[in-house]
Backbone as CSV, one residue per row, in Angstrom:
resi,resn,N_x,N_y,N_z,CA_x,CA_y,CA_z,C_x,C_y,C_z
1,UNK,13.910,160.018,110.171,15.006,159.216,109.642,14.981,157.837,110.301
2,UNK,15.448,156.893,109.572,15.194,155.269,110.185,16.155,155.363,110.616
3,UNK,16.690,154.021,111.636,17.523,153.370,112.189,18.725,152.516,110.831
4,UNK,18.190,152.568,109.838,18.484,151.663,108.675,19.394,152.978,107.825
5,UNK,19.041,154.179,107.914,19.993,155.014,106.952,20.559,155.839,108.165
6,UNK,22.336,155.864,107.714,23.298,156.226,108.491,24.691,156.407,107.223
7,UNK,25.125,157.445,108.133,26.519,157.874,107.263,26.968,156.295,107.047
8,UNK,27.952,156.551,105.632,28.633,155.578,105.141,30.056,155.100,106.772
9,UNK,30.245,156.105,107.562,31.513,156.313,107.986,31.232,154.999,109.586
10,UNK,29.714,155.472,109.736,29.044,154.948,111.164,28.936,153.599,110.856
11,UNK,28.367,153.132,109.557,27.906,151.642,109.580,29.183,151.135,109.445
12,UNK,30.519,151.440,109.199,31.807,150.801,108.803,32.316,150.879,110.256
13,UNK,32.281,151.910,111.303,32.790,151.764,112.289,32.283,150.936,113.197
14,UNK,30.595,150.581,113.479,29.681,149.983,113.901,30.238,148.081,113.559
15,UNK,30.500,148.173,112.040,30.714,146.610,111.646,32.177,146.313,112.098
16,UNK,33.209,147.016,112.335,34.597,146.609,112.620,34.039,146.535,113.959
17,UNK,33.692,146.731,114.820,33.265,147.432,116.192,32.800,145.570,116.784
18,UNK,31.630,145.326,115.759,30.980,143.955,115.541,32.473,142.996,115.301
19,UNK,33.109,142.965,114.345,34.040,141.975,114.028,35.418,142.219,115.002
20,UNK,35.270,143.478,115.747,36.574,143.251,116.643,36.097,142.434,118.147
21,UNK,34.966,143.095,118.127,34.240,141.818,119.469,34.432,140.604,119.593
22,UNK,33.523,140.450,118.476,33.479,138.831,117.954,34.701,138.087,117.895
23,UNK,35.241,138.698,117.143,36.975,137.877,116.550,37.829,137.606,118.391
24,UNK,37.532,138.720,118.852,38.420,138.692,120.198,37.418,137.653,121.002
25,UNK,36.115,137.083,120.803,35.644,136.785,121.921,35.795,135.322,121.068
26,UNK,35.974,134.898,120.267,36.360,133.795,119.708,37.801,132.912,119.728
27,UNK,38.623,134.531,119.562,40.708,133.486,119.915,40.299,133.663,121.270
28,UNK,39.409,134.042,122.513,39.260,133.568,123.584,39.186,132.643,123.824
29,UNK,37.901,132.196,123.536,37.198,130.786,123.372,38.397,129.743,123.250
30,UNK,39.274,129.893,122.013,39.825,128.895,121.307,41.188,128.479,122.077
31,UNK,41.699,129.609,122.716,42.312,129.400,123.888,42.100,128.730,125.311
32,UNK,41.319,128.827,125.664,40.623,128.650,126.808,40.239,127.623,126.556
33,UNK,39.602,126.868,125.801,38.482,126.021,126.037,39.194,124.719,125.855
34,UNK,38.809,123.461,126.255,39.471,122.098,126.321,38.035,121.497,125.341
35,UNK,38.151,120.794,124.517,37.591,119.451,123.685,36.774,118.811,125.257
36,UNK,36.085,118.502,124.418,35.048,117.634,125.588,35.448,116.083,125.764
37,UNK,35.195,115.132,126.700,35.687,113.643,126.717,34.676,112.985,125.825
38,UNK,35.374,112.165,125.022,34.543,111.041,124.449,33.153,110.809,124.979
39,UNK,32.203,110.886,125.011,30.785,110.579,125.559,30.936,110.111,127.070
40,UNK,31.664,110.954,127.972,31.704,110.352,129.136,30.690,109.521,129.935
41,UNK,29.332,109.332,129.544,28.146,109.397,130.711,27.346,109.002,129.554
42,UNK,27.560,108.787,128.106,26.903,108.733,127.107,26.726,107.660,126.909
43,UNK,25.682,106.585,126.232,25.215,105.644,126.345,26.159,104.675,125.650
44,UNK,26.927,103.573,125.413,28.241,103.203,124.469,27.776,102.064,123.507
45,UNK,26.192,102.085,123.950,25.602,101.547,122.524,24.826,102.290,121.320
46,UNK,24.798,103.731,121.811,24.323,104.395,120.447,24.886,104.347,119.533
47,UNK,26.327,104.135,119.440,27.750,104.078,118.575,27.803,102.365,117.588
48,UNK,26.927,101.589,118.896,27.058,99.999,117.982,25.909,99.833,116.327
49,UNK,26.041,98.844,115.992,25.798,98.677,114.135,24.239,97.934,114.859
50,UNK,24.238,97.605,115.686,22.508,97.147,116.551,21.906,98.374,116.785
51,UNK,22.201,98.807,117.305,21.352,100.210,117.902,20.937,101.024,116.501
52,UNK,22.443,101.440,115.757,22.021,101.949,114.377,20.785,101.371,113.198
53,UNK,20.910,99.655,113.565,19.784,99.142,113.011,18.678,99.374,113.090
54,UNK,18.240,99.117,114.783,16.674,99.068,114.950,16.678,100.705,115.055
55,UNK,17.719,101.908,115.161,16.440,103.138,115.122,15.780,103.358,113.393
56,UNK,17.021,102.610,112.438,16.456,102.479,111.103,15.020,101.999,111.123
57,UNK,15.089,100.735,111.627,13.944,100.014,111.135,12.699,100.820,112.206
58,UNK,12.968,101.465,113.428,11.883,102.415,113.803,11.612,103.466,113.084
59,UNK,12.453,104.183,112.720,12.043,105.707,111.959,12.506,105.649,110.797
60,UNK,12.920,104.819,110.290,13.387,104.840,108.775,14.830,105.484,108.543
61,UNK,15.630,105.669,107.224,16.749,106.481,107.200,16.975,107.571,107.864
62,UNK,15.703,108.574,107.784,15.550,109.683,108.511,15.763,109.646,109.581
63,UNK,15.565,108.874,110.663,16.033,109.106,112.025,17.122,108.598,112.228
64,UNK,17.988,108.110,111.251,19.299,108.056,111.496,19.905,109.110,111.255
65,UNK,19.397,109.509,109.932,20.431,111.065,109.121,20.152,112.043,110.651
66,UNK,18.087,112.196,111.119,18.543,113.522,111.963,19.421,113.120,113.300
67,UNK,19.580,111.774,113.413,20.484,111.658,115.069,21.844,112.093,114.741
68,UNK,22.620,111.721,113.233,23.561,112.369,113.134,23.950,113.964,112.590
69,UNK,22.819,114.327,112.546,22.414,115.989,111.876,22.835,116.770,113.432
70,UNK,21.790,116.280,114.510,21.759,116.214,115.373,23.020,116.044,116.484
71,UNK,23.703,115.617,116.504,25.044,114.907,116.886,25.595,116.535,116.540
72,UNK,25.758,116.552,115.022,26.662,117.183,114.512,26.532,118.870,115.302
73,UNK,25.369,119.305,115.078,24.941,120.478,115.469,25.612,120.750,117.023
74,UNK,25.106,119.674,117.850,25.584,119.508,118.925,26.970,119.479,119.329
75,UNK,27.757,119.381,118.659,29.658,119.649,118.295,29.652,121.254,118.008
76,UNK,29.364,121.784,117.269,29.568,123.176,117.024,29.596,123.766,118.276
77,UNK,28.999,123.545,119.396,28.940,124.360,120.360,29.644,124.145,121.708
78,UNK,31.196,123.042,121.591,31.645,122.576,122.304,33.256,122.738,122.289
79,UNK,33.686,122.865,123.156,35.418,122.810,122.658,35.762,123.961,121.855
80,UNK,36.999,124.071,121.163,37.419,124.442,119.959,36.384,124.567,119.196
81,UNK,35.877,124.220,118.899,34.772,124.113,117.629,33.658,125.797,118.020
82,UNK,33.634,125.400,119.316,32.649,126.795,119.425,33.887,128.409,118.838
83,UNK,34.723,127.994,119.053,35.681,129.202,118.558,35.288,129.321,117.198
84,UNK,35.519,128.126,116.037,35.053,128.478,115.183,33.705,129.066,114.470
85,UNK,32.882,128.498,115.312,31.161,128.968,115.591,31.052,130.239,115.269
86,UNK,31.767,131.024,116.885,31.936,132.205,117.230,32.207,133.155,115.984
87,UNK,33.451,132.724,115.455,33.998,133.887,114.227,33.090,133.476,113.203
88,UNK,33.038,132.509,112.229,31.552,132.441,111.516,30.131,133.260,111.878
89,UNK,29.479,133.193,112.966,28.713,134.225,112.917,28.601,135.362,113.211
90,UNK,29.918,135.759,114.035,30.536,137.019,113.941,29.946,137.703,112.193
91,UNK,31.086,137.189,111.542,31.067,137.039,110.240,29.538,137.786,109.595
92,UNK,28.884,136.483,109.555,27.617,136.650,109.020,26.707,137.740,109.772
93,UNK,26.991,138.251,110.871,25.934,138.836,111.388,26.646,140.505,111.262
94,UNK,27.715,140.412,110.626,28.219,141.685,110.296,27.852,141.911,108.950
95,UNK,28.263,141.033,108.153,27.552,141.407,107.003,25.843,141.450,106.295
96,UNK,25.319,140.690,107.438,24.109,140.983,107.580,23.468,142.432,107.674
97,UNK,24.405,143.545,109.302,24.058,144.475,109.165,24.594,145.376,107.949
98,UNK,25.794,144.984,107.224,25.586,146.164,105.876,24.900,145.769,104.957
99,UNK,24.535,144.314,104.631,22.896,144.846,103.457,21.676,144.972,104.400
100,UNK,21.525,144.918,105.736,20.190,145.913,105.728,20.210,147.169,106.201
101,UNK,21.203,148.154,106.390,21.305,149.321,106.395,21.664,150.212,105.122
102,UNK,21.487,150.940,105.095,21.419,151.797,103.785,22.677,153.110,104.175
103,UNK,23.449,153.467,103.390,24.119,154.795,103.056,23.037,156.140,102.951
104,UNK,23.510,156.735,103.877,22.457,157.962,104.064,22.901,158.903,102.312
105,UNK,21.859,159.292,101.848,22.027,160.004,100.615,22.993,161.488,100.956
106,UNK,23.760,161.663,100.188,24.470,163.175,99.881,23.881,164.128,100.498
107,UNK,24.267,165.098,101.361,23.411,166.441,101.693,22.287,166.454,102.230
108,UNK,22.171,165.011,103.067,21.262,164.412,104.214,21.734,164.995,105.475
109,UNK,21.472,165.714,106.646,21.803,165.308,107.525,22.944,165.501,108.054
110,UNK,24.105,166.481,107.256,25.200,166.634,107.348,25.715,167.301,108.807
């Protein structure tokens, strides 16, 4: 028998099990955690319409879009924001495990 087929009763207790973790380790987070300071130590010309220019004219649009792709990604995992992180892939990684586990067939295993 695989790891992948299991009573209907196990993979439902297994996924609340997953989303009561998660969810609790997230209103943790969201409690706890303080927003980060404005770029404390961060350079205060990456932000100017010069700097934005010449990385254009070095790498083209693209290295502007990935510095702010980049930027952005880099927020998800800070402050408040990681709370929301947290329950989102909570989320996804629960429902991940019920489509790749399977319902053990009738009069399997009983």
């Amino acid at each position: 028998m695989s790891w992948r087929i299991m009573k209907r009763r196990t993979r439902i207790d297994i996924v609340r099990g997953m989303v009561m973790v998660g969810l609790a380790a997230a209103i943790t987070v969201y409690f706890t955690a303080v927003n980060p300071a404005d770029d404390p130590l961060g350079n205060p010309l990456e932000n100017s319409k010069i700097y934005q220019r010449e990385m254009e004219m070095v790498g083209g649009t693209a290295n502007v879009v990935a510095s702010q792709i980049t930027g952005w990604v880099k927020g998800l995992w800070q402050g408040r924001t990681l709370a929301f992180t947290l329950a989102i892939l909570t989320l996804v990684i629960a429902l991940g495990f019920m489509f790749i586990t399977e319902d053990q067939p009738p009069g399997q295993g009983e």
